[in-house]
C-alpha positions as CSV (number, residue, x, y, z in Angstrom):
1,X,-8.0,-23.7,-21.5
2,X,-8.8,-22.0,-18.1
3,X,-7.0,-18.7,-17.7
4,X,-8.4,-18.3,-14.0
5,X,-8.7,-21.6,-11.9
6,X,-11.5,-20.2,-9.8
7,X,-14.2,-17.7,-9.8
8,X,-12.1,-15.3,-7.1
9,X,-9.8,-15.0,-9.8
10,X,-12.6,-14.0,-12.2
11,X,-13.9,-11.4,-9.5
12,X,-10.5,-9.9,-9.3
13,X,-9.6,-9.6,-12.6
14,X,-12.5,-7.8,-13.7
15,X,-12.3,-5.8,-10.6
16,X,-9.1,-4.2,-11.5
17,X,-10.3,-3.7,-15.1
18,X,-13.0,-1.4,-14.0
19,X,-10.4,0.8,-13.1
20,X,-10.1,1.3,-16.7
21,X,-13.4,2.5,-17.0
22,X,-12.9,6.2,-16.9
23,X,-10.1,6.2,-19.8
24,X,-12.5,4.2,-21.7
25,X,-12.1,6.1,-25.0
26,X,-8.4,5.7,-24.5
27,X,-8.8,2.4,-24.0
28,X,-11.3,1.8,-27.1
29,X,-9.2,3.4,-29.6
30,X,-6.1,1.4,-28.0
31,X,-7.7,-1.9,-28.5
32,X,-8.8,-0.4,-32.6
33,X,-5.1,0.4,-33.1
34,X,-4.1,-3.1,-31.9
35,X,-6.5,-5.2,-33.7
36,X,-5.7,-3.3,-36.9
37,X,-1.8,-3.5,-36.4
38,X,-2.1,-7.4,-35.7
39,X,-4.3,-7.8,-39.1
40,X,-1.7,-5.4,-40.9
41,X,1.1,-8.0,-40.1
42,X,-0.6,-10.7,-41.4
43,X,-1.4,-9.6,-44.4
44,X,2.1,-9.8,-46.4
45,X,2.1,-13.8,-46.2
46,X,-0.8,-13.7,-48.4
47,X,0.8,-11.0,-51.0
48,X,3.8,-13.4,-51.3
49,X,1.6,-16.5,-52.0
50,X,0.3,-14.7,-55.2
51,X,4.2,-13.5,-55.7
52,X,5.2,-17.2,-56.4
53,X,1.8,-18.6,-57.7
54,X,1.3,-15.5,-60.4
55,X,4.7,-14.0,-60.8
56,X,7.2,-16.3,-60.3
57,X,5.4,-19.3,-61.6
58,X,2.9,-18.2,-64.2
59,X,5.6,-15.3,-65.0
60,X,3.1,-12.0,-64.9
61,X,6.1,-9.4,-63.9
62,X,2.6,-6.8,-64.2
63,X,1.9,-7.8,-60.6
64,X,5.2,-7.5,-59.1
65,X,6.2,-4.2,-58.2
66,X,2.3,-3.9,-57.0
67,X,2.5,-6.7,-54.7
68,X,6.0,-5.3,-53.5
69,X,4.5,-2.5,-52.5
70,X,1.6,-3.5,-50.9
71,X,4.2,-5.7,-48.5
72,X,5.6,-2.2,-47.7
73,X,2.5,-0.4,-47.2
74,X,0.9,-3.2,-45.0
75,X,4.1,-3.1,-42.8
76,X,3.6,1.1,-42.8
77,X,0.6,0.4,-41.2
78,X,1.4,-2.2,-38.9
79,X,4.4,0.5,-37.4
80,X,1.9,3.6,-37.1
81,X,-0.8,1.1,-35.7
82,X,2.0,-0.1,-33.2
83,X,3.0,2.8,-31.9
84,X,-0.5,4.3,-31.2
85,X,-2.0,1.2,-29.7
86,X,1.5,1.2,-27.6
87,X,1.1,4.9,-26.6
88,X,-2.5,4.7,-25.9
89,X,-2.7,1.5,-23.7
90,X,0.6,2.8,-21.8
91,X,-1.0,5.9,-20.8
92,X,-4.1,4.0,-19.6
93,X,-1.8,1.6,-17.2
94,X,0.1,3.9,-16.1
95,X,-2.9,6.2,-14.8
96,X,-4.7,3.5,-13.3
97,X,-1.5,2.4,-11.8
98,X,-1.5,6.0,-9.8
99,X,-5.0,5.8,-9.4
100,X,-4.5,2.4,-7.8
101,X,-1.4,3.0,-5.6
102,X,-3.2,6.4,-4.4
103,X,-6.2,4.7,-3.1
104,X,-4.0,2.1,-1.7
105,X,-2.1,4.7,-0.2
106,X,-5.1,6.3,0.9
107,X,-6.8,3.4,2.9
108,X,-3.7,2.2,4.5
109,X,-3.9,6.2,6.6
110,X,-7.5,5.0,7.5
111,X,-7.3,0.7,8.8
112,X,-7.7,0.4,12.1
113,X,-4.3,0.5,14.1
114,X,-5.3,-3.3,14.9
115,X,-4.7,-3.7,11.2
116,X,-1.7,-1.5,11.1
117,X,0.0,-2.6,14.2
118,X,-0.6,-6.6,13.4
119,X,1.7,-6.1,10.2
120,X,5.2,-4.8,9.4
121,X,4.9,-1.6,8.1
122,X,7.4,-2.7,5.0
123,X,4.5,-5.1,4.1
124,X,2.6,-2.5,2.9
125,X,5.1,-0.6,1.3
126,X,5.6,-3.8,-0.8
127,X,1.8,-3.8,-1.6
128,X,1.8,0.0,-2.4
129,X,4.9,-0.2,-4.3
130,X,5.7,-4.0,-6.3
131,X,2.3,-5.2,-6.5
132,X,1.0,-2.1,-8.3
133,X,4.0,-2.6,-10.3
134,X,3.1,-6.0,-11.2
135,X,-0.4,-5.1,-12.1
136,X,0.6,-2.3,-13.9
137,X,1.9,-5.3,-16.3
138,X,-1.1,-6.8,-16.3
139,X,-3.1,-3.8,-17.5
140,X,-0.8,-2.6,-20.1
141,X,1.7,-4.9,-21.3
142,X,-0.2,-7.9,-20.6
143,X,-3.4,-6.5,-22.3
144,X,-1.7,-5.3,-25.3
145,X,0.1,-9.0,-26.3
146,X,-3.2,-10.8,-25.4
147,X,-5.5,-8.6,-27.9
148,X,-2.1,-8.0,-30.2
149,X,-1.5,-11.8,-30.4
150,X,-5.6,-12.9,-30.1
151,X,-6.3,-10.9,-32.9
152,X,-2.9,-12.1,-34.7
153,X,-4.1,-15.8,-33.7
154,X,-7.4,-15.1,-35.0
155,X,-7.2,-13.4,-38.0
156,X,-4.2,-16.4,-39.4
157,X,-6.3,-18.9,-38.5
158,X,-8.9,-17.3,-41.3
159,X,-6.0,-17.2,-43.7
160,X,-5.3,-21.1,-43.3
161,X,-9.1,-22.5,-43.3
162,X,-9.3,-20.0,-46.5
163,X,-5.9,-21.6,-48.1
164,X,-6.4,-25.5,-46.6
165,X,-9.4,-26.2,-44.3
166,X,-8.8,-29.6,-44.1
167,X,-5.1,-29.6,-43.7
168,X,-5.9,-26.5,-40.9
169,X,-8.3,-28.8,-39.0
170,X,-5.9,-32.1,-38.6
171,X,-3.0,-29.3,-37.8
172,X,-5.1,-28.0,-34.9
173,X,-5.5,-31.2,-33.3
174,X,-2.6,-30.0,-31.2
175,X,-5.0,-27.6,-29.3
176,X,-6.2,-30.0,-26.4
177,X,-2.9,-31.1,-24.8
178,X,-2.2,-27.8,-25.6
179,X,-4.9,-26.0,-23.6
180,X,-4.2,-28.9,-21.4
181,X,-0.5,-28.1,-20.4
182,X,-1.0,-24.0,-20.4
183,X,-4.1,-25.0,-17.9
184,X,-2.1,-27.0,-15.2
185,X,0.8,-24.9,-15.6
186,X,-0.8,-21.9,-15.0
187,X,-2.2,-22.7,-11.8
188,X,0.8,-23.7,-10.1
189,X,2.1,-20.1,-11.7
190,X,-0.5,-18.5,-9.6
191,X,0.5,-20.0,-6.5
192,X,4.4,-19.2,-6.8
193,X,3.3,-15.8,-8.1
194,X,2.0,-14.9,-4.7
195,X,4.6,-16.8,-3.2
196,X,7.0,-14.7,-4.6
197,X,5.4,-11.2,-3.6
198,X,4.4,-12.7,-0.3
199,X,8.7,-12.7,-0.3
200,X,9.5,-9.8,-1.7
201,X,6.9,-7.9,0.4
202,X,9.0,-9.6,3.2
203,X,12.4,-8.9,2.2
204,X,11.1,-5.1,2.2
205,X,9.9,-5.5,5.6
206,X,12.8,-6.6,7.6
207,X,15.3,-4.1,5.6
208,X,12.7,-1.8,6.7
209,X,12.7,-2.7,10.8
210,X,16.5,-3.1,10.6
211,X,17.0,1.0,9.0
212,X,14.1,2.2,11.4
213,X,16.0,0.3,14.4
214,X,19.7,1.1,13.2
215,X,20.6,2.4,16.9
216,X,18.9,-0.9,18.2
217,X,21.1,-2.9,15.2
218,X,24.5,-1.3,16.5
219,X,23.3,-0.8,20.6
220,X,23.7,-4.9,20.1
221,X,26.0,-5.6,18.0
222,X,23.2,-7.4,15.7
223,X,24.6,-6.2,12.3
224,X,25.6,-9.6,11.0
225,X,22.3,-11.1,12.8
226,X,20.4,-9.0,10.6
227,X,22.0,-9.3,7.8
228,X,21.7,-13.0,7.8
229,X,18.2,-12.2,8.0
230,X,18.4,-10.5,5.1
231,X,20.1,-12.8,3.1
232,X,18.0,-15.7,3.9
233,X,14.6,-14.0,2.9
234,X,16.6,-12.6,0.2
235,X,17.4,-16.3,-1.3
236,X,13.8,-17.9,-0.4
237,X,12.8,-15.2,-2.6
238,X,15.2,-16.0,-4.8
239,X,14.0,-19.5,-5.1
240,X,10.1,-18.3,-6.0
241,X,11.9,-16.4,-8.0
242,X,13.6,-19.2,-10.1
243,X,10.9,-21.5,-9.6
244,X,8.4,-19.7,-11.5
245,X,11.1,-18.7,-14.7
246,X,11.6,-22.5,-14.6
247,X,7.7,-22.4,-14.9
248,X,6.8,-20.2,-17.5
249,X,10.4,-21.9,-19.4
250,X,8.7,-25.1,-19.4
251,X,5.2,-24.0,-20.3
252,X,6.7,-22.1,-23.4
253,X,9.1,-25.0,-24.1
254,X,6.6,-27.8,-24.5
255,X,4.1,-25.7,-26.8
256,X,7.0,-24.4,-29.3
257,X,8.3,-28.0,-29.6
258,X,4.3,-29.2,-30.6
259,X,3.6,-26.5,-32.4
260,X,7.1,-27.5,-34.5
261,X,5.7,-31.0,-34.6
262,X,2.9,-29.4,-36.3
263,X,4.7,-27.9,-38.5
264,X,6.9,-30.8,-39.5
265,X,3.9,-32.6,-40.5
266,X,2.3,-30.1,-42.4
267,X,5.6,-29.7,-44.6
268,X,5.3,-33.6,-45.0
269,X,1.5,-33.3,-45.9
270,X,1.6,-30.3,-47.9
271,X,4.5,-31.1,-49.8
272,X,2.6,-34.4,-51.0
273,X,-0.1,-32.1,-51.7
274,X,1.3,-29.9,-54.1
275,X,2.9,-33.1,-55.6
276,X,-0.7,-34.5,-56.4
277,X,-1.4,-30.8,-57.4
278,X,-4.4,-30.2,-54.9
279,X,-2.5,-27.3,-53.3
280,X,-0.5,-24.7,-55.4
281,X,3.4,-24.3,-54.1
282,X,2.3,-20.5,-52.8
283,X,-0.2,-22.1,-51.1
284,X,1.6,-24.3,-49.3
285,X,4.5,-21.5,-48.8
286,X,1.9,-18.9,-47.3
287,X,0.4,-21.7,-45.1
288,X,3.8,-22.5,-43.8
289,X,4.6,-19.0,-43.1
290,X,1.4,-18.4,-41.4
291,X,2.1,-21.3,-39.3
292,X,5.6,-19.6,-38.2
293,X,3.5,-16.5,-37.5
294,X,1.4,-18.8,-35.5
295,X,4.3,-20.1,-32.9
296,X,4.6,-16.1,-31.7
297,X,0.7,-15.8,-30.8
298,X,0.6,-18.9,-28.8
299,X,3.8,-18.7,-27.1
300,X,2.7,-15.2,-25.9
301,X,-0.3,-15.8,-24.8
302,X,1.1,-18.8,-22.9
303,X,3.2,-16.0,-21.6
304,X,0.8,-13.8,-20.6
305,X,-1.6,-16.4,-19.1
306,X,1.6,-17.0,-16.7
307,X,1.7,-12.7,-16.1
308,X,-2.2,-13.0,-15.4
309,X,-1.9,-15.3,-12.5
310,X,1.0,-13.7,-10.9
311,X,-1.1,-10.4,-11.6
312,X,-4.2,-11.5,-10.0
313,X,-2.0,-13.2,-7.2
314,X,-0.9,-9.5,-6.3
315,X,-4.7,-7.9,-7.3
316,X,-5.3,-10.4,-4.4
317,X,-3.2,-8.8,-1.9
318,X,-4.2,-5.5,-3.0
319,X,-8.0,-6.2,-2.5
320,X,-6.9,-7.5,0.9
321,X,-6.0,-4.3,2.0
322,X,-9.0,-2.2,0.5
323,X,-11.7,-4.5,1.8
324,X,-10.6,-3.6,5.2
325,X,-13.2,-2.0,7.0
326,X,-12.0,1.6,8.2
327,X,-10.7,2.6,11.3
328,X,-14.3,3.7,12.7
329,X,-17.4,3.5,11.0
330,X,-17.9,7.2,9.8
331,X,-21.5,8.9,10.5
332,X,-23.8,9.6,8.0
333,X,-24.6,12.9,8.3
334,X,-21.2,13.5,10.9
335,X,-21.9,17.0,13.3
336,X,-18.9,19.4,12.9
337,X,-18.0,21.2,16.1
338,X,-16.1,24.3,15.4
339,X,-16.2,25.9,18.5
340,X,-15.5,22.4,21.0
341,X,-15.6,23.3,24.6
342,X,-13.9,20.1,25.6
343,X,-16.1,18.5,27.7
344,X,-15.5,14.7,27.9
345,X,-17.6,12.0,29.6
346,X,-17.5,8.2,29.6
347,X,-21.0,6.3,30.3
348,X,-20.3,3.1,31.5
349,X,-17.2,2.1,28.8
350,X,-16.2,-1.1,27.8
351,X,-12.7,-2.0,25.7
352,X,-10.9,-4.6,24.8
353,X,-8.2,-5.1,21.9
354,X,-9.0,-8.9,22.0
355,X,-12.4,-10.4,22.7
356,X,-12.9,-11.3,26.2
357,X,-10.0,-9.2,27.4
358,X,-11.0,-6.2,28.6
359,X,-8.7,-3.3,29.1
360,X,-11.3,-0.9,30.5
361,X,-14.6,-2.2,32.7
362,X,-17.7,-0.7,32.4
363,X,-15.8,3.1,33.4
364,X,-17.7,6.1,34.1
365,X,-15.6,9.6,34.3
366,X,-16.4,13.1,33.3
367,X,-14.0,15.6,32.8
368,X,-15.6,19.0,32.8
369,X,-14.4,22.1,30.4
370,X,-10.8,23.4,30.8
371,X,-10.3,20.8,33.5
372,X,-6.5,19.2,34.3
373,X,-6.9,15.8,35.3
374,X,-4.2,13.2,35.7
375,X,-4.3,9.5,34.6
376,X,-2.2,7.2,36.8
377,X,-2.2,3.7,36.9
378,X,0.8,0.9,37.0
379,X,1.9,-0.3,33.8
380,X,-1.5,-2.1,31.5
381,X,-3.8,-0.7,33.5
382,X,-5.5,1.4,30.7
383,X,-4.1,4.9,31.0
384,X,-3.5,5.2,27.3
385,X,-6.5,3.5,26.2
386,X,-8.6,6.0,27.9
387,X,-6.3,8.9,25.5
388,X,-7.1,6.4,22.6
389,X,-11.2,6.8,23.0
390,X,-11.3,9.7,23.6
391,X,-8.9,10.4,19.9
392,X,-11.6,7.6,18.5
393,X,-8.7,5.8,17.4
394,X,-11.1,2.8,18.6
395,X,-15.0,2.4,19.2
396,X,-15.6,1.3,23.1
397,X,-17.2,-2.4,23.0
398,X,-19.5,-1.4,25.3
399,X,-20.8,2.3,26.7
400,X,-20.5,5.4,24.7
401,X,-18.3,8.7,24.9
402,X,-19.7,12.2,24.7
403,X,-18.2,15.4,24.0
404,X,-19.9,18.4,24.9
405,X,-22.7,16.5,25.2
406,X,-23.0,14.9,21.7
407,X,-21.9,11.1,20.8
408,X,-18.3,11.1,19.6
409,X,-19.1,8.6,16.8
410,X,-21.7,11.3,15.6
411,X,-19.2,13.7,14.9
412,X,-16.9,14.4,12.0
413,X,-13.7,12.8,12.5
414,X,-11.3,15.3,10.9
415,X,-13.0,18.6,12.7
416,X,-13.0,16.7,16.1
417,X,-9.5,15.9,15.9
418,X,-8.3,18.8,14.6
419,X,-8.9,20.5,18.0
420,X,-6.7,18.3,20.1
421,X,-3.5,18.4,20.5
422,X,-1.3,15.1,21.2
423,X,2.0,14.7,22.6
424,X,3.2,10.9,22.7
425,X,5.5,9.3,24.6
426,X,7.3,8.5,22.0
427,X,7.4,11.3,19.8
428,X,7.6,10.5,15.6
429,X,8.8,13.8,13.5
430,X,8.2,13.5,9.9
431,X,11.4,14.6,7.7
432,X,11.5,18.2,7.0
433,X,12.0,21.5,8.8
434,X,11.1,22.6,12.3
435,X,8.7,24.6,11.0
436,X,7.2,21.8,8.9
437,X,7.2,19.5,12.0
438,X,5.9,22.1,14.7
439,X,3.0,23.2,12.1
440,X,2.2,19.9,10.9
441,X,-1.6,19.5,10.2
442,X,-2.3,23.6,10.1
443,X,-3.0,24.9,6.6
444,X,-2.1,28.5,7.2
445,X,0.9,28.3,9.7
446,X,2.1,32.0,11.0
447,X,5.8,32.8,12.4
448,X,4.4,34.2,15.2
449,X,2.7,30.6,15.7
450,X,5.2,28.9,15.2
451,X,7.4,30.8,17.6
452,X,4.4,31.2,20.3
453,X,4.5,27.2,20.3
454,X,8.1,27.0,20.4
455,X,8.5,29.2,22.7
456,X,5.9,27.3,25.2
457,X,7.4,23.9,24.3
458,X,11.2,25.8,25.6
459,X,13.0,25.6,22.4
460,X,13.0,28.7,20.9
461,X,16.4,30.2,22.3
462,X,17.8,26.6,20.8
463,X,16.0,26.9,17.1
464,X,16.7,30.6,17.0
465,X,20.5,29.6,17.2
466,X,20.3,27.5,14.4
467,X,21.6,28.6,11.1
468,X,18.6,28.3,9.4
469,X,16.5,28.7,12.6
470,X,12.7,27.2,11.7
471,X,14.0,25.7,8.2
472,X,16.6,23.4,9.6
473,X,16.1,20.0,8.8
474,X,15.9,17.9,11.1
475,X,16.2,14.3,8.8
476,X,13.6,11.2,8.9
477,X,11.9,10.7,12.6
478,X,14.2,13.2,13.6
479,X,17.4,11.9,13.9
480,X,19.2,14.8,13.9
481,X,17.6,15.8,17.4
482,X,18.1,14.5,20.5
483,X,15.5,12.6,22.6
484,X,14.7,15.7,24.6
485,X,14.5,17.9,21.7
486,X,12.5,15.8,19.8
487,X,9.9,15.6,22.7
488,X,10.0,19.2,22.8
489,X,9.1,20.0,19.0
490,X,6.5,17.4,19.9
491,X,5.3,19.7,22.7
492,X,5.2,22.9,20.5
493,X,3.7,20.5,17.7
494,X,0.8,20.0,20.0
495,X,-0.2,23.7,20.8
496,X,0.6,24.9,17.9
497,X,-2.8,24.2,17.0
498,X,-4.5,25.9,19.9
499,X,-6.2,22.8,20.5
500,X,-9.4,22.4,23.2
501,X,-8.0,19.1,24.7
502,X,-4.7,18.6,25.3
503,X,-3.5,14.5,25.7
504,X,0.0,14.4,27.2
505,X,1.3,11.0,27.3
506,X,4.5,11.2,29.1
507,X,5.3,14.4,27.4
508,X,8.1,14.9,29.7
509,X,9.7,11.6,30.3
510,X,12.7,12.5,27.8
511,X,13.7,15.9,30.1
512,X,16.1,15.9,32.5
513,X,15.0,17.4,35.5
514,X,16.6,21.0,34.8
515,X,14.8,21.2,31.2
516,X,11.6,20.1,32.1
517,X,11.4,22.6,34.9
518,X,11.7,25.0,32.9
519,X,9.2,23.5,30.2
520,X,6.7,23.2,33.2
521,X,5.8,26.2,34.0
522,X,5.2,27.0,30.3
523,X,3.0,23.4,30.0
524,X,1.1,24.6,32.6
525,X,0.2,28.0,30.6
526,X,-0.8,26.3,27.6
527,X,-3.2,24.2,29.8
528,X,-5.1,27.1,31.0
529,X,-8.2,27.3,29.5
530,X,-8.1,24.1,27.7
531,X,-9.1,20.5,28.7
532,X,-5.8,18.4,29.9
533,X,-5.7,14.4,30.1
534,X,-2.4,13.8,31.4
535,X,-0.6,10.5,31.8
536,X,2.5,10.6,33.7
537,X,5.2,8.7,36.1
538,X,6.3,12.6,36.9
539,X,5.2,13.9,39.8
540,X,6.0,17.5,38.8
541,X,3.7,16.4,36.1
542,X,0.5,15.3,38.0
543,X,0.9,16.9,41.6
544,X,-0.5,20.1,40.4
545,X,-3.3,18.7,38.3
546,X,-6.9,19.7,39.0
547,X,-8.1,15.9,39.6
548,X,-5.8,12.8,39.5
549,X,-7.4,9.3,38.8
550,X,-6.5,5.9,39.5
551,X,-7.1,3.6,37.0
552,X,-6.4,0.0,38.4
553,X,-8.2,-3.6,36.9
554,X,-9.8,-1.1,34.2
555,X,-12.1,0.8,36.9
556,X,-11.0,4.0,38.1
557,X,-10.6,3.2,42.1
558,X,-9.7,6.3,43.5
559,X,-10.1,10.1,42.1
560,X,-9.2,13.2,44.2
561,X,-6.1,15.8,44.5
562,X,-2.7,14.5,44.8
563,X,-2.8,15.6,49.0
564,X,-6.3,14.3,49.4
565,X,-5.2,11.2,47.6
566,X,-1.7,10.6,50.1
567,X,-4.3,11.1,53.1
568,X,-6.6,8.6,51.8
569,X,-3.7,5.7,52.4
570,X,-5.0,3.8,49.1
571,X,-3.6,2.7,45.6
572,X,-2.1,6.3,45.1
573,X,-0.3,6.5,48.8
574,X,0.9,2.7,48.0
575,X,2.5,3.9,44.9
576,X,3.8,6.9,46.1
577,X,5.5,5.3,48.6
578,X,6.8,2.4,46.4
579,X,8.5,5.7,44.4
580,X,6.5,4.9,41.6
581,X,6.0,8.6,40.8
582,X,9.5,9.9,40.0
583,X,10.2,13.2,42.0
584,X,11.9,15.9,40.0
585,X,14.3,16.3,42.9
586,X,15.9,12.7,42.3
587,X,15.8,12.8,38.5
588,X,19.0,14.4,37.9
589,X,20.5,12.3,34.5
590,X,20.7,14.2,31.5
591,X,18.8,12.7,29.3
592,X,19.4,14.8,26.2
């Protein structure tokens, strides 16, 4: 009997029992209580053969209330045994269950965002969340009934060959179709096991998207759409579902009905036996009541083989997502820059999400210290891609990007980052308070900070009206805000941090014209000092900036101040004219 069909299956097996490795003692003494409650519940079929042979039959009451009490202390032993192995091997699962699902947890923040982006985000929930849970099975449940009913197996299997070898030899003749059947079954059971997480992982996913987008759902009317959805993923993994219990039904089926086969002959043979006096009746009595014992061990590890496969089947996925290679390949000894100037330059960059598409082309740019320069571009041309390098959410193909001089790949990750301050254009609050949300990422967060941020970001007259002011919650993504006010924490969230670069990424495109007048002026405060990459269809936004470029084809093919660039009668002075750039004059729809 094969429990694993292939030598992956092996590989991933053993890899999740390493896990185990630092409860070993634990795990040693679990596996001591097990084998000794499994041989303590053998035992009493023994005590009852000499019950029949020497009291019942020969009539020696001496032995009786001895033997009655060894049943009763064997079984003692068998409970306390139980309950330790049980406690023991729990406690193991369950903490390399957490240990799992936090380093599962813990890659997922670090893929690349090629990784992230090309699956549903309810796809990994269903790996963090059912997956573990299955192998949670596997490392505690599943272990316990294979060494509980291996040892069980074992030790009756002594007990017949001691009572009957040659009757115990023709009775196991029924191991090779038996092997046989548990083999083939078991391998389609690994294939519907990953079936069936591959559609609950699924079913996760779009009831996921459909909460995330309920404003999309209802904006359409799609509610029954998406429901039907729903329902059909729901039933297809229904059908795994059902499939694999009709599995693991047949599998345990077919060996209890030849195992009572077995049986049946042995009652035959043994009952001629004891007629021609070669095997005493409490022989024969013990041997058939070992081989009732023996229906339980084989049945559950027929079981368990089953909970193996669909455990490795979901070890699988798991694996998947830890041998990801990381977002960026992290330095060896990384160079911490604690006092960043901000000076960025790009020598001759390269990108491209997919091979042989380049985004960017061979671009060359420096943008000196506390410098506010402009990205502009129509839509694909590369604007936020440029925001992306320079945040080393990606590596450039080609080319290199410094920062005050020194390779950004060379420097540590979390420092670098720390110092910049992002506002998307679609900004994401976490759920939480305002003061949560504005101070996100800053271990010692002040009031005054908090308030010198909201204040530049225009929304402290609207917090400080609030009931609970910077403790009101403002529910998951920020529901409870408008777009506006959302883009505005965002904003405060951002220079909160007192960042050295400051990436705006149509921070203002959710202000009406009135609002982000005001927010402007302050926007333009926070910039002094600091280095400012703006991207922006605003004109209010980019007219005033130190430098715009024009990126266009992935080169930058024009670079100058927004009156130098009108003069010039080029890419800018087309787009311009096309009213491209919105004007804060015509933008006068409240957007809040």
């Amino acid at each position: 009997m094969n429990i694993f069909t292939n030598k992956r299956d092996w590989t991933s097996y053993i890899r999740l029992l390493k896990y185990c490795w630092p409860y070993k003692k634990r795990l040693f003494w679990g596996v001591i209580c097990m084998a000794l409650g499994a041989l303590a519940s053998i035992t009493p079929p023994w005590l009852i053969k000499n019950v029949v042979d020497d009291v019942l039959i020969k009539g020696d009451s001496s032995l009786l209330v001895l033997l009655c009490l060894a049943v009763v202390f064997f079984y003692t032993l068998k409970g306390i045994f139980n309950y330790l192995h049980l406690y023991l091997m729990t406690w193991v699962g369950n903490k390399v269950v957490i240990d799992l699902r936090l380093e599962l947890y813990d890659k997922t923040q670090r893929l690349p965002l090629t990784v992230i982006y090309g699956r549903r985000s309810g796809e990994f929930l269903s790996r963090i969340t059912n997956d573990v849970a299955t192998i949670q099975g596997i490392l505690s449940t599943t272990v316990i009934s294979f060494v509980v009913q291996g040892v069980t197996f074992l030790g009756i299997l002594c007990f017949l060959f001691t009572l009957d070898w040659s009757l115990t030899l023709i009775t196991f003749a029924i191991i090779p179709p038996t092997a046989f059947i548990i083999d083939k079954t078991s391998k389609r059971l690994r294939v519907v096991g990953k079936a069936t997480q591959e559609r609950l992982a699924s079913v996760a996913a779009i009831a996921q998207e459909a909460v995330s987008s309920i404003k999309v759902v209802r904006s359409f009317a799609t509610e029954e759409q998406e429901y039907n959805r729903f329902k059909d993923e729901s039933y297809r993994h229904f059908e795994t579902l059902i499939e694999s219990t009709k599995l693991k039904g047949i599998l345990e089926g077919v060996v209890e009905i030849i195992l009572i086969i077995a049986l049946a002959f042995v009652l035959w043979w043994g009952g001629r036996n004891v007629i021609l006096s070669k095997l005493t009746a409490g022989g024969l009595i013990a041997f058939l009541t070992y081989l009732g014992l023996l229906v339980q061990p084989v049945k559950t590890i027929s079981s368990v083989i089953g909970q193996i496969q669909q455990g490795v089947a979901s070890a699988d996925r798991i694996f998947e997502i830890l041998d990801e290679k990381n977002e960026v390949p992290v330095a060896k000894n990384p160079i911490k820059l604690d006092n960043m100037k901000g000076h960025i330059e790009f020598k001759n960059v390269s990108f491209a999400y997919v091979a042989d598409a380049n985004v960017l082309n061979n671009l060359s740019l420096e943008i000196k210290e506390g410098e506010k320069v402009a990205i502009v571009g129509h839509t694909g041309a590369g604007k936020s891609t440029i925001a992306d390098l320079i945040m080393r959410f990606y590596d450039p193909t080609e080319g290199e990007i410094l920062i005050d001089g020194l390779a950004l790949k060379e420097l540590d990750l979390k420092n670098y980052r720390k110092q910049i301050g992002v506002v998307p254009q679609d900004p994401v609050l976490m759920k939480g308070s305002l003061a949560y949300n504005i101070g996100y990422g800053i271990d010692d967060v002040t009031e005054d900070m908090l308030e010198r941020a909201a204040n530049i970001a225009g929304i402290y007259d609207f917090i400080n009206e609030l009931p609970n002011r910077f403790n009101t919650e403002v529910g998951e993504r920020g529901v409870t805000l408008s777009g506006g006010q959302r883009q505005r924490v965002a904003i405060a969230r951002a220079v909160c941090r007192n960042p050295r670069i400051l990436i705006m990424d149509e921070a203002t495109s959710s202000l009406d014209a009135l609002v982000e007048q005001q927010v402007q002026g302050a926007m333009n405060a926070a910039m002094v000092g600091r280095t400012s990459i703006i991207i922006a269809h605003r004109l209010s936004t980019i007219k005033n900036a130190d430098r715009i470029l024009v990126i266009d084809g992935g080169h930058i093919v024009e670079s100058g101040t927004h009156d130098s660039l009108i003069a010039l009668g080029g890419t800018y002075a087309e787009m311009y004219a096309a009213n491209i750039f919105t004007d804060e004059s015509e933008d006068i729809n409240d957007k809040e």
